[in-house]
DRENSE-539898 format. One line per 2 residues: number of its first residue (from 1); for each residue x, y, z of N, C-alpha, C, O. Coordinates in Angstrom, 2 decimals. Layout:
! residues N
NUM) X Y Z X Y Z X Y Z X Y Z ~ ...
! end
This chain:
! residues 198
1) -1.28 -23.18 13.57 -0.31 -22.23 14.13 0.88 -23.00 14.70 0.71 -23.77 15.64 ~ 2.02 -22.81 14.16 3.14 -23.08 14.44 3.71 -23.13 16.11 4.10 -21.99 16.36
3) 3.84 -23.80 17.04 4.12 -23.63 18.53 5.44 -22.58 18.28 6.27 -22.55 17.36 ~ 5.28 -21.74 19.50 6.18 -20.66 19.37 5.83 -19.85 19.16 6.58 -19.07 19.74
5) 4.72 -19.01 18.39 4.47 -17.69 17.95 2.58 -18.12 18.20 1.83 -18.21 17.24 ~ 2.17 -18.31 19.47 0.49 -18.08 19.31 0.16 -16.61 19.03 0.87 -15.64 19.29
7) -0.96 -16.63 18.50 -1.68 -15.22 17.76 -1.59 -14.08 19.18 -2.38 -13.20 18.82 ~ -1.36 -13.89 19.78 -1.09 -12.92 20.76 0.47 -12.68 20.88 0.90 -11.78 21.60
9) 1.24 -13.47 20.19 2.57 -12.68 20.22 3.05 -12.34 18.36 4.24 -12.16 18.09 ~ 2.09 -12.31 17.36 2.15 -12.12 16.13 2.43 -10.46 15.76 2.53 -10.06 16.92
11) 2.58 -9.52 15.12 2.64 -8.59 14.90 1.33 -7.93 14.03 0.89 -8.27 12.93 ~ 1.09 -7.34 14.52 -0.97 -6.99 13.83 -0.20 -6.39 11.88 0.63 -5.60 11.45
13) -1.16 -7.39 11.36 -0.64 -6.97 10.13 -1.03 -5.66 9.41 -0.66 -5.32 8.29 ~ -1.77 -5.03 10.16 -2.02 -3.52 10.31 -1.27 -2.83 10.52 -0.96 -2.18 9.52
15) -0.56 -2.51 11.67 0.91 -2.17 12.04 1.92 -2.11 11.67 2.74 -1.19 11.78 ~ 2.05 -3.45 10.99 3.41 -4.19 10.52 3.44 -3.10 9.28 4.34 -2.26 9.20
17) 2.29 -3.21 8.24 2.21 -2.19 7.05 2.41 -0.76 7.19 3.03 -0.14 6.33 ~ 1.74 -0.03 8.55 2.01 1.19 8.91 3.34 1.51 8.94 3.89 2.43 8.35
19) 3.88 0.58 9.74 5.18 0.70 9.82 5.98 0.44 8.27 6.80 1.36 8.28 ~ 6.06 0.14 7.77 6.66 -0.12 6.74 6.43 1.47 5.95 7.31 2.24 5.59
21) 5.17 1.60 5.85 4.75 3.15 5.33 5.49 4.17 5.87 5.52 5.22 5.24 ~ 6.08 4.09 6.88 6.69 5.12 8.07 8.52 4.89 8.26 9.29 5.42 9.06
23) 8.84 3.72 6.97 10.21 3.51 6.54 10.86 2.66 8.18 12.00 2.67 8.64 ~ 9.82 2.13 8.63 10.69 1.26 9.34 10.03 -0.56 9.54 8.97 -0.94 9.04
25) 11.02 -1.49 10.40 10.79 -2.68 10.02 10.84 -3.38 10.97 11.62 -2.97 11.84 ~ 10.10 -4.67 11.27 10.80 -5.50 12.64 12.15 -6.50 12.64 12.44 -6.93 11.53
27) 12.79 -6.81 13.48 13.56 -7.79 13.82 13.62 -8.24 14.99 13.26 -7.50 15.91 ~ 13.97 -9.28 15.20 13.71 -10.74 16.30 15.31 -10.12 17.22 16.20 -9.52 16.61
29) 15.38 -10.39 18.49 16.49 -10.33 19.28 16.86 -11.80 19.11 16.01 -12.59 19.52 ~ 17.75 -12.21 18.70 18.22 -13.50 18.39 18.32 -14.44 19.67 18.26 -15.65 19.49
31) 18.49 -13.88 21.06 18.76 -14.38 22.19 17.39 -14.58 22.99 17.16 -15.63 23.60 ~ 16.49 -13.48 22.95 15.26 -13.10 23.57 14.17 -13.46 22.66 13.25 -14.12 23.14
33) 14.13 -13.09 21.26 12.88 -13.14 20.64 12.06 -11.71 20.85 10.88 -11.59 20.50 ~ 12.63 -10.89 21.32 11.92 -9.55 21.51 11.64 -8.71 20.08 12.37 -8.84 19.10
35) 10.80 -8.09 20.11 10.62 -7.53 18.64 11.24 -6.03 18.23 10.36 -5.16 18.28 ~ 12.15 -5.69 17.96 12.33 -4.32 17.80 12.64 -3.54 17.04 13.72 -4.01 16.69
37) 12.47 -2.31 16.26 11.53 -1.78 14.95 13.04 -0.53 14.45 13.57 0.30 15.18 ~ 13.34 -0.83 13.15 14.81 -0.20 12.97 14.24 0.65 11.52 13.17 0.41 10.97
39) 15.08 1.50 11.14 14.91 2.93 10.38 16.61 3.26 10.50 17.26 4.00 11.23 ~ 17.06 2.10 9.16 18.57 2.71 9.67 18.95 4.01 8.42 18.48 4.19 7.30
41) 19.78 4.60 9.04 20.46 6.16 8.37 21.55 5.66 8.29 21.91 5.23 9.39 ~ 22.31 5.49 7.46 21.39 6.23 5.74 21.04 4.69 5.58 21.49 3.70 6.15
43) 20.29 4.81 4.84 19.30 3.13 4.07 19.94 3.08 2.81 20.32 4.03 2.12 ~ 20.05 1.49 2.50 20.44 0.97 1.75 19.27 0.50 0.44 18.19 0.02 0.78
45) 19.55 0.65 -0.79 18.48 0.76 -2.17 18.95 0.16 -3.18 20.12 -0.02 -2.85 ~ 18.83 -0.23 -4.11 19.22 -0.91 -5.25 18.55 -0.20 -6.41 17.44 -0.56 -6.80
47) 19.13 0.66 -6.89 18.52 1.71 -7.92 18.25 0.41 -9.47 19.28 -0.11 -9.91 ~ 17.18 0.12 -9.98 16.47 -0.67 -10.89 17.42 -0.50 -11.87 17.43 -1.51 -12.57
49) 18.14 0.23 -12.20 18.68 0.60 -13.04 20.22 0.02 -13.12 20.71 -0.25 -14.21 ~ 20.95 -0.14 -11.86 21.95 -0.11 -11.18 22.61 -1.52 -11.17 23.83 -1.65 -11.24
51) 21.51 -2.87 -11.05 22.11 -3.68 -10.91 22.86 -4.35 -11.56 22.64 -4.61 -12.74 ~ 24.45 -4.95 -10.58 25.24 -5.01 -11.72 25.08 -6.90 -11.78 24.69 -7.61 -10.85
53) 25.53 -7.37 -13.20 25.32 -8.92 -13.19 26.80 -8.99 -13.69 27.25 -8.36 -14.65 ~ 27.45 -9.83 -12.93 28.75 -10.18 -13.56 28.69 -11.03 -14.51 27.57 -11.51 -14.71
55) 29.98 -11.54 -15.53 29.68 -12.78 -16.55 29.46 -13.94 -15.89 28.84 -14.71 -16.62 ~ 29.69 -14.40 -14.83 29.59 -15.89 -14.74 27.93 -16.15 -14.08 27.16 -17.11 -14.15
57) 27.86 -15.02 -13.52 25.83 -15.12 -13.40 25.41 -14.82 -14.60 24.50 -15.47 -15.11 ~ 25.94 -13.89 -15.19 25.41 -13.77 -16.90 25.11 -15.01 -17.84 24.39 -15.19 -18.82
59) 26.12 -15.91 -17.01 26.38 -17.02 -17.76 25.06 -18.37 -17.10 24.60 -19.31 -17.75 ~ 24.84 -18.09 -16.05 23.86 -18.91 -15.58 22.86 -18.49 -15.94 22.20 -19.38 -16.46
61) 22.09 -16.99 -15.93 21.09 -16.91 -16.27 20.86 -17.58 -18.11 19.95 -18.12 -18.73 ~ 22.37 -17.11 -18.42 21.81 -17.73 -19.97 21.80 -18.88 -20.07 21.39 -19.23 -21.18
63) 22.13 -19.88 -19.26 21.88 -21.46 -19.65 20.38 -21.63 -18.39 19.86 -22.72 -18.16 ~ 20.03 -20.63 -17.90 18.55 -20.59 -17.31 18.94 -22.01 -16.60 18.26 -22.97 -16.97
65) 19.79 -22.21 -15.78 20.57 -23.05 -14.66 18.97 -23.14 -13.91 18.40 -24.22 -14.07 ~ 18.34 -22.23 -13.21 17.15 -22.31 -12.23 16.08 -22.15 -13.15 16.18 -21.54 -14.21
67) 15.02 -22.72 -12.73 13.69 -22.15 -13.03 13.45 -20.92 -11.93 14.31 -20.68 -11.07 ~ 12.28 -20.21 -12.02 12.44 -19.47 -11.28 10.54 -19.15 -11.25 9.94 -18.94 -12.30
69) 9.84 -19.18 -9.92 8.66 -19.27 -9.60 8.79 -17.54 -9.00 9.82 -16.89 -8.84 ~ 7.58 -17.18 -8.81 6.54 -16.43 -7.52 5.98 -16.49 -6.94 4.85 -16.31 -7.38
71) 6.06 -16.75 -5.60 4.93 -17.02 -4.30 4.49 -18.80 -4.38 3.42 -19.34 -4.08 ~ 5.73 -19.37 -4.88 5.00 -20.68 -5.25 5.61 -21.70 -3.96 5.35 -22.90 -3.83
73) 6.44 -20.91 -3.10 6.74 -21.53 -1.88 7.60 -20.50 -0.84 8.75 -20.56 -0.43 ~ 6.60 -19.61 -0.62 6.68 -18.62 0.41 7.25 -19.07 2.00 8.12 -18.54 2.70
75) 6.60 -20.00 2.20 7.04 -19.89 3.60 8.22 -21.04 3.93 8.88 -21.25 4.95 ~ 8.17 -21.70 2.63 9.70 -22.65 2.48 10.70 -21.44 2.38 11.82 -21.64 2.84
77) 10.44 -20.30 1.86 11.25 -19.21 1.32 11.65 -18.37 2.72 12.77 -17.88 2.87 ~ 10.67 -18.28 3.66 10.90 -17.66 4.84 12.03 -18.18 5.70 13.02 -17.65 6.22
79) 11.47 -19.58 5.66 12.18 -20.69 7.18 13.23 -20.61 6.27 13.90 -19.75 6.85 ~ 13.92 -20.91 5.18 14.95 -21.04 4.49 15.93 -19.68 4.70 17.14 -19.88 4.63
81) 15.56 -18.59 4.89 16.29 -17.94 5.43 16.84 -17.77 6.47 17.91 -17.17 6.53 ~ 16.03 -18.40 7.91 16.28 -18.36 8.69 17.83 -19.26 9.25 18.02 -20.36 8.73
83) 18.86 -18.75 10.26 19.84 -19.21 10.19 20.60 -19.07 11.97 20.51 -18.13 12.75 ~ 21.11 -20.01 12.10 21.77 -19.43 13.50 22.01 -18.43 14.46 23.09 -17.82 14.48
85) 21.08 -18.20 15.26 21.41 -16.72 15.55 20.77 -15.87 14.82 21.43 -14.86 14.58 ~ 19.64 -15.89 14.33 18.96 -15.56 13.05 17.82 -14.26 13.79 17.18 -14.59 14.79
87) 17.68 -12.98 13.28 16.58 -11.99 13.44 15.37 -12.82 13.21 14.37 -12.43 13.81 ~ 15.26 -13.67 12.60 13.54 -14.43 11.86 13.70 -15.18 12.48 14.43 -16.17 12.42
89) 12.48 -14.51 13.76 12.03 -15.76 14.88 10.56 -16.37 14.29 10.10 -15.96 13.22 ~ 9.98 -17.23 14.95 8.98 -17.63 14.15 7.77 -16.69 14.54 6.72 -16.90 13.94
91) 7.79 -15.83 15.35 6.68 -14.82 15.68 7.47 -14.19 14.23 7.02 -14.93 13.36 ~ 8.32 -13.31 13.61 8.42 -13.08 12.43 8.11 -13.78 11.19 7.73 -13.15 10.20
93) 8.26 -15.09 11.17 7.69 -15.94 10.04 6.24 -16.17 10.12 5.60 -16.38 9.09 ~ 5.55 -16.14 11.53 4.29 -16.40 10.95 3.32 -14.90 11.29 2.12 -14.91 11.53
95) 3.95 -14.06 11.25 3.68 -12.49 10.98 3.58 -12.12 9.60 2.65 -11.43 9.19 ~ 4.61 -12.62 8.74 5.27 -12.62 7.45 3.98 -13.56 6.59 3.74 -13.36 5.40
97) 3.46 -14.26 7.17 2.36 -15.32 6.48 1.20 -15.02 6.18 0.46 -15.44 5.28 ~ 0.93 -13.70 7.61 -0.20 -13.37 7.47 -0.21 -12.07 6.51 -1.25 -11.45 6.28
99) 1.02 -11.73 5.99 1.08 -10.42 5.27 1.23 -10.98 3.77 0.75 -10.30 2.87 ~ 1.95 -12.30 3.43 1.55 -13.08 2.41 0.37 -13.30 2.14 0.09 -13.00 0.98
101) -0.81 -13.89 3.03 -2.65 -14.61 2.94 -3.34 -12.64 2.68 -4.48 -12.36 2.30 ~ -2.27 -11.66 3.02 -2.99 -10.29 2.32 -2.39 -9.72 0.89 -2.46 -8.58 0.43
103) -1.77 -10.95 0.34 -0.96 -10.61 -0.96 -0.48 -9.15 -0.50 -0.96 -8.08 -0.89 ~ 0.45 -9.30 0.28 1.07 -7.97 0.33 2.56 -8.15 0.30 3.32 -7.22 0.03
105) 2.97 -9.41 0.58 4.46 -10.10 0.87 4.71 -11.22 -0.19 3.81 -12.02 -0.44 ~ 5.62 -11.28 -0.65 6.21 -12.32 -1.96 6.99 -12.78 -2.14 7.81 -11.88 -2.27
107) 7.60 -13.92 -2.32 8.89 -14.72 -2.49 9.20 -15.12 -4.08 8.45 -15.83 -4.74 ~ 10.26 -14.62 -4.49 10.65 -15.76 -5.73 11.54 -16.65 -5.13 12.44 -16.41 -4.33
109) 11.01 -18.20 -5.85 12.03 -19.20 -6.26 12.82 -19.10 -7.14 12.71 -18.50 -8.21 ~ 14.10 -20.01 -6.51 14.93 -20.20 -7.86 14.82 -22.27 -7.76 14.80 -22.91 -6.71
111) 14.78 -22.79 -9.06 14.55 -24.05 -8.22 15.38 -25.44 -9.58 14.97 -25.69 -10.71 ~ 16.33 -25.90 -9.00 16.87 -27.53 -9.58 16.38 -28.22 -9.90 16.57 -29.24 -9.23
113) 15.34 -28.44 -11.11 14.59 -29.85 -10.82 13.43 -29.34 -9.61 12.88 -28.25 -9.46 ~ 13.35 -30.31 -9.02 12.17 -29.79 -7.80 12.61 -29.73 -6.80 11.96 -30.07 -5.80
115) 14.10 -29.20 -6.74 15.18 -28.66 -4.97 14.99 -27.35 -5.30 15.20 -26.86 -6.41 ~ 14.49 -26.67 -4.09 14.63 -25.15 -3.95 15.79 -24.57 -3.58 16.17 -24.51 -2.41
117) 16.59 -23.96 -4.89 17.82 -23.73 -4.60 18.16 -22.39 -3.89 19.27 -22.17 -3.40 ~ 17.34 -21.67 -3.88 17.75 -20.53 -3.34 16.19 -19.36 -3.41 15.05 -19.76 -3.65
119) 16.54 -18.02 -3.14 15.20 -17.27 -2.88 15.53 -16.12 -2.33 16.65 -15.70 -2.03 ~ 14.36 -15.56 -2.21 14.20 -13.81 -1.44 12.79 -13.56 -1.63 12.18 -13.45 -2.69
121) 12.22 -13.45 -0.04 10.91 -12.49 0.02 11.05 -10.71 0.21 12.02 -9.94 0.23 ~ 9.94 -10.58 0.29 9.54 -8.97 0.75 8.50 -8.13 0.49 7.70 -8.63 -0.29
123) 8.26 -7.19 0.81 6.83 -6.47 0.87 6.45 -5.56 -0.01 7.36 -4.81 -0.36 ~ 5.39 -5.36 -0.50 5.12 -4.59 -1.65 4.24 -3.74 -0.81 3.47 -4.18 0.05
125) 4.43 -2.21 -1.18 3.52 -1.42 -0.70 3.50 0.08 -1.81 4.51 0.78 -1.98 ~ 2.15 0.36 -2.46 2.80 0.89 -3.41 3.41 0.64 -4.29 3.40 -0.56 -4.55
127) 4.46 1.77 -5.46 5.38 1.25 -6.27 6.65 1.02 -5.43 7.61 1.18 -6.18 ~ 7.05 0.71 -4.17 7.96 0.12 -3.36 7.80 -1.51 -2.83 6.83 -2.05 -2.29
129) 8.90 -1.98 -3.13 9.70 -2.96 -2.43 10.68 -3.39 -1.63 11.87 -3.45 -1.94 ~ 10.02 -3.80 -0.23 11.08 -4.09 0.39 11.55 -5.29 0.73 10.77 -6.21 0.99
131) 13.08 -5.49 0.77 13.56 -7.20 0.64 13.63 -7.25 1.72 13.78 -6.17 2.30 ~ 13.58 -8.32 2.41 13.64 -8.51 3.72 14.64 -9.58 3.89 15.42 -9.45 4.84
133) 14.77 -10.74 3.02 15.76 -11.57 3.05 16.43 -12.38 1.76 16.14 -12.08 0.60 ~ 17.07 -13.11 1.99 17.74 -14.41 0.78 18.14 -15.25 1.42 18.47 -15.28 2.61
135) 18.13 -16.46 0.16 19.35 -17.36 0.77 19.49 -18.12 -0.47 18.66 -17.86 -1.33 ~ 20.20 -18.82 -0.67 20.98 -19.81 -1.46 21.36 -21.16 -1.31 21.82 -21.24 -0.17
137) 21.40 -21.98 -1.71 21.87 -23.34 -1.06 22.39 -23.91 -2.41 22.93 -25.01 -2.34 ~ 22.29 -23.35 -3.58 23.39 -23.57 -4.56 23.61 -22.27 -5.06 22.97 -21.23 -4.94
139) 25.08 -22.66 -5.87 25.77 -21.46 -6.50 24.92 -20.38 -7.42 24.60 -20.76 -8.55 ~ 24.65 -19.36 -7.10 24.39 -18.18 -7.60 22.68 -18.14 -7.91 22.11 -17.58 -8.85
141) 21.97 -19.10 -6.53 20.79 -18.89 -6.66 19.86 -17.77 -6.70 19.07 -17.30 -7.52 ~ 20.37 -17.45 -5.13 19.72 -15.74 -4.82 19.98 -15.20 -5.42 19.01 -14.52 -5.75
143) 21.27 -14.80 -6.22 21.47 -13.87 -6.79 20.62 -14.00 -8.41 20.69 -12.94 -9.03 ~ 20.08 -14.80 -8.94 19.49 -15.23 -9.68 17.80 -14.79 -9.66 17.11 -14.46 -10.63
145) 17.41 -14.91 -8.30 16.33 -14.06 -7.77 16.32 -12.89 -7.86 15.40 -12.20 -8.31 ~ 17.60 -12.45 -7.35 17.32 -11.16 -7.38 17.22 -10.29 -8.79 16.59 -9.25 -9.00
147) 17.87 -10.91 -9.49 17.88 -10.66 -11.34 16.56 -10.48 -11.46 16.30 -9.30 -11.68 ~ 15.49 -11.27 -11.41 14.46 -11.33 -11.62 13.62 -10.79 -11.07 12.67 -10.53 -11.82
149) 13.49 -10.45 -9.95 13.24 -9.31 -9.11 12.79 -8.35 -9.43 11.65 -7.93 -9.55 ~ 14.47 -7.69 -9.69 14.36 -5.88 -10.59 13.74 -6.58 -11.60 12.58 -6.73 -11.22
151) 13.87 -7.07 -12.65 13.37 -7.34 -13.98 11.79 -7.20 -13.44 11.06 -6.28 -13.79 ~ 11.46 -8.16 -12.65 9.55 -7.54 -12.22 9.37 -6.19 -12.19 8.63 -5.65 -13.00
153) 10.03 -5.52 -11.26 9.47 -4.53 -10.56 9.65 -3.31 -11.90 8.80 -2.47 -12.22 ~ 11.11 -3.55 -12.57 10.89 -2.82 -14.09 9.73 -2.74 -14.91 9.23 -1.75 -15.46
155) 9.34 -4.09 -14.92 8.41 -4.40 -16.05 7.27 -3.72 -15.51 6.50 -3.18 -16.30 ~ 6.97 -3.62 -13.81 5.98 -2.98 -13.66 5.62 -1.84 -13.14 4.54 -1.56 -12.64
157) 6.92 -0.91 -13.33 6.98 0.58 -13.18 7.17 0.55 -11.68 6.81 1.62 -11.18 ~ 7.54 -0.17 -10.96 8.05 0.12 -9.69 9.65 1.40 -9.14 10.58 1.74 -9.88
159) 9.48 1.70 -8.08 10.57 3.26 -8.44 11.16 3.04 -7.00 11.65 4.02 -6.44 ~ 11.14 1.89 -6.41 11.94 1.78 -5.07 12.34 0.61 -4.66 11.60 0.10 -3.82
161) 13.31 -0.03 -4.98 13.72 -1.45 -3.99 14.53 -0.91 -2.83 15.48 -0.14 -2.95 ~ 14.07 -1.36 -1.74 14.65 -1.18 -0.59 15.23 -2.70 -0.11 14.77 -3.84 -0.18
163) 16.65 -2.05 0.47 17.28 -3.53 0.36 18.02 -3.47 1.97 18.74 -4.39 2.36 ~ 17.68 -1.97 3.03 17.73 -1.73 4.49 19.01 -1.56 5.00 19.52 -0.50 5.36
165) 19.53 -2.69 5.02 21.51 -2.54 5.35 22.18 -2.71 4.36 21.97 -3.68 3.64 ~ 22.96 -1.97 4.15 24.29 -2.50 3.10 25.43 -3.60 3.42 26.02 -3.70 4.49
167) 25.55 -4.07 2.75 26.63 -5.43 3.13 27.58 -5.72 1.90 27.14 -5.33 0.82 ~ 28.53 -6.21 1.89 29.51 -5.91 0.74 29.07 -6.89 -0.37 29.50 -6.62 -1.49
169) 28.26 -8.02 -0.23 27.55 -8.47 -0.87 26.76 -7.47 -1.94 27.01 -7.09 -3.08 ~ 25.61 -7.21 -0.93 24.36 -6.18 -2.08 25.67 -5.32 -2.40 26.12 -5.44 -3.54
171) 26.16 -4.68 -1.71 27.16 -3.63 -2.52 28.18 -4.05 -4.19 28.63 -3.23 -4.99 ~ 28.26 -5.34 -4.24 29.38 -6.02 -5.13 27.66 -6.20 -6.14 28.05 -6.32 -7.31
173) 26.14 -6.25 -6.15 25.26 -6.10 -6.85 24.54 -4.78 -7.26 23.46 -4.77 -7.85 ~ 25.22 -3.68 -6.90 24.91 -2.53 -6.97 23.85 -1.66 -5.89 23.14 -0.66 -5.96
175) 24.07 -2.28 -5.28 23.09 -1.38 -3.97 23.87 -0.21 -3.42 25.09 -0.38 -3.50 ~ 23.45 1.04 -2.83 24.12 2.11 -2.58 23.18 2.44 -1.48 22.04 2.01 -1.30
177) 24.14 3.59 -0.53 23.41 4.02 0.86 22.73 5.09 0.39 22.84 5.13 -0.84 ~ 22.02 6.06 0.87 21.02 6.83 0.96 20.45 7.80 2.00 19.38 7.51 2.53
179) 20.97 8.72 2.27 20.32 9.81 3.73 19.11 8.94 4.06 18.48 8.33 3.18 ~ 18.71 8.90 5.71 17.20 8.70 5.75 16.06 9.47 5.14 14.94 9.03 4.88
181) 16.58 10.86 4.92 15.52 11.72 4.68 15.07 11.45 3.33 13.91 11.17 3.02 ~ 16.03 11.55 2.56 15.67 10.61 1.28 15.47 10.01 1.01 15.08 9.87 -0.16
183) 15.54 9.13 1.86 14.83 7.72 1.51 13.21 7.47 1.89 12.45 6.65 1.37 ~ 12.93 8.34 2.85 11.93 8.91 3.79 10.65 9.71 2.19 9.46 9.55 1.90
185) 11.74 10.48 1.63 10.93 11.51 0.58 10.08 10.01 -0.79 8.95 9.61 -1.05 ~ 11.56 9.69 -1.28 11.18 8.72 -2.25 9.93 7.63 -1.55 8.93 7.42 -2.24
187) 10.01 7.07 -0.38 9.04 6.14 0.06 7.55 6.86 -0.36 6.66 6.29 -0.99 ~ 7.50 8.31 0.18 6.33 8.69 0.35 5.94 8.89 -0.64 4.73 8.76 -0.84
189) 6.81 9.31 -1.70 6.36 9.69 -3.15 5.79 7.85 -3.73 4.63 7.49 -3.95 ~ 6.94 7.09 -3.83 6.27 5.52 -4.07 5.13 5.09 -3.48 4.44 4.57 -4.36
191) 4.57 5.05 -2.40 3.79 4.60 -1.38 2.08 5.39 -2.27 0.96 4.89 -2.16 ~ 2.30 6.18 -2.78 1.13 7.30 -3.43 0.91 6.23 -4.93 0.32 6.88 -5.80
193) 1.05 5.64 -5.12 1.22 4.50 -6.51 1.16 3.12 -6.67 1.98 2.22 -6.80 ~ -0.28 3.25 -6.62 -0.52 1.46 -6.48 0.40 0.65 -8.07 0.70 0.99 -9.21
195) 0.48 -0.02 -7.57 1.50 -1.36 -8.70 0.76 -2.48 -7.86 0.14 -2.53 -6.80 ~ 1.28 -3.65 -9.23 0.66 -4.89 -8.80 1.72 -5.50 -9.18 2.36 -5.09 -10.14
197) 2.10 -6.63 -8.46 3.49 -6.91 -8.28 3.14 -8.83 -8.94 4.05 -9.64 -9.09 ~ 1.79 -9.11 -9.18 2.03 -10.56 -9.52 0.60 -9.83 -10.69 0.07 -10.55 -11.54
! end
């Protein structure tokens, strides 16, 4: 156990899933470390269908620039997101670990040779997915993940990526906002539909 997050300040991975079932999520007070549980209106989604790939990622995926793994370095994938001032305190990363050791949480790599260039985890529940983070540390890694991503969740009849806030980023990849209530309806309808995500 990582100093910083002993098992009495972890999030019960019971909970953590309820909650997720109930369309909401944790985040870290960046100053405090306090834990507190968001359901934003309207929610942000990435319709499977929707995502857009410009040519010059078009162009990386076709010279297959990254390899690209699953769950093959999860919690390099976690801390790697984490960033200055960052919601992912380590009571969130090693919350996040224990929802990984329940194959319920997943990271793709994108990877250089053997440098992990970039990534994105998140939670599978049901035919829903939710992203929780990315990051990049070369050009057009994450976004390279995320290609692959939808391409999973296609291949395996999944009917929800949840992607939580909109940012002009996901927005410039096709993500769009969403009433809560709707987003609320679709969860519950996904959540009724086991998928297997590896």
């Amino acid at each position: 156990m990582t100093p910083g997050a002993d098992r009495q300040s972890l999030i019960d991975p019971d909970i953590l899933l309820r909650a997720y079932g109930a369309g909401l999520f944790p985040m870290a007070d960046p100053a405090t470390g306090s834990i507190s549980w968001h359901s934003p209106d309207p929610r942000a989604i990435l319709e499977l269908g929707d995502l857009k790939v410009a040519r010059s990622l078009a162009r990386v995926l076709k010279r297959k620039t990254y390899s690209v793994t699953v769950d093959a370095a999860f919690e390099r994938v976690v801390r790697s997101c984490r960033r200055p001032q960052t919601w992912i305190s380590e009571t969130i990363v090693q919350s996040y670990l224990r929802l990984h050791e329940r194959a319920v949480a997943h990271s793709l790599e994108c990877w250089s040779g053997d440098r992990l260039a970039g990534g994105l985890y998140g939670v599978c529940l049901g035919a829903a997915f939710f992203g929780e983070s990315m990051f990049s540390v070369m050009p057009d890694a994450s976004k390279v993940a995320l290609v692959h991503l939808v391409r999973r969740l296609k291949d395996r009849d999944y009917e929800l990526l949840d992607v939580q806030f909109q940012t002009p980023h996901l927005e410039s990849l096709g993500a769009r906002e969403i009433p809560g209530s709707e987003y609320l309806a679709r969860l519950f309808l996904a959540l009724e539909k086991p998928r297997s995500f590896v």
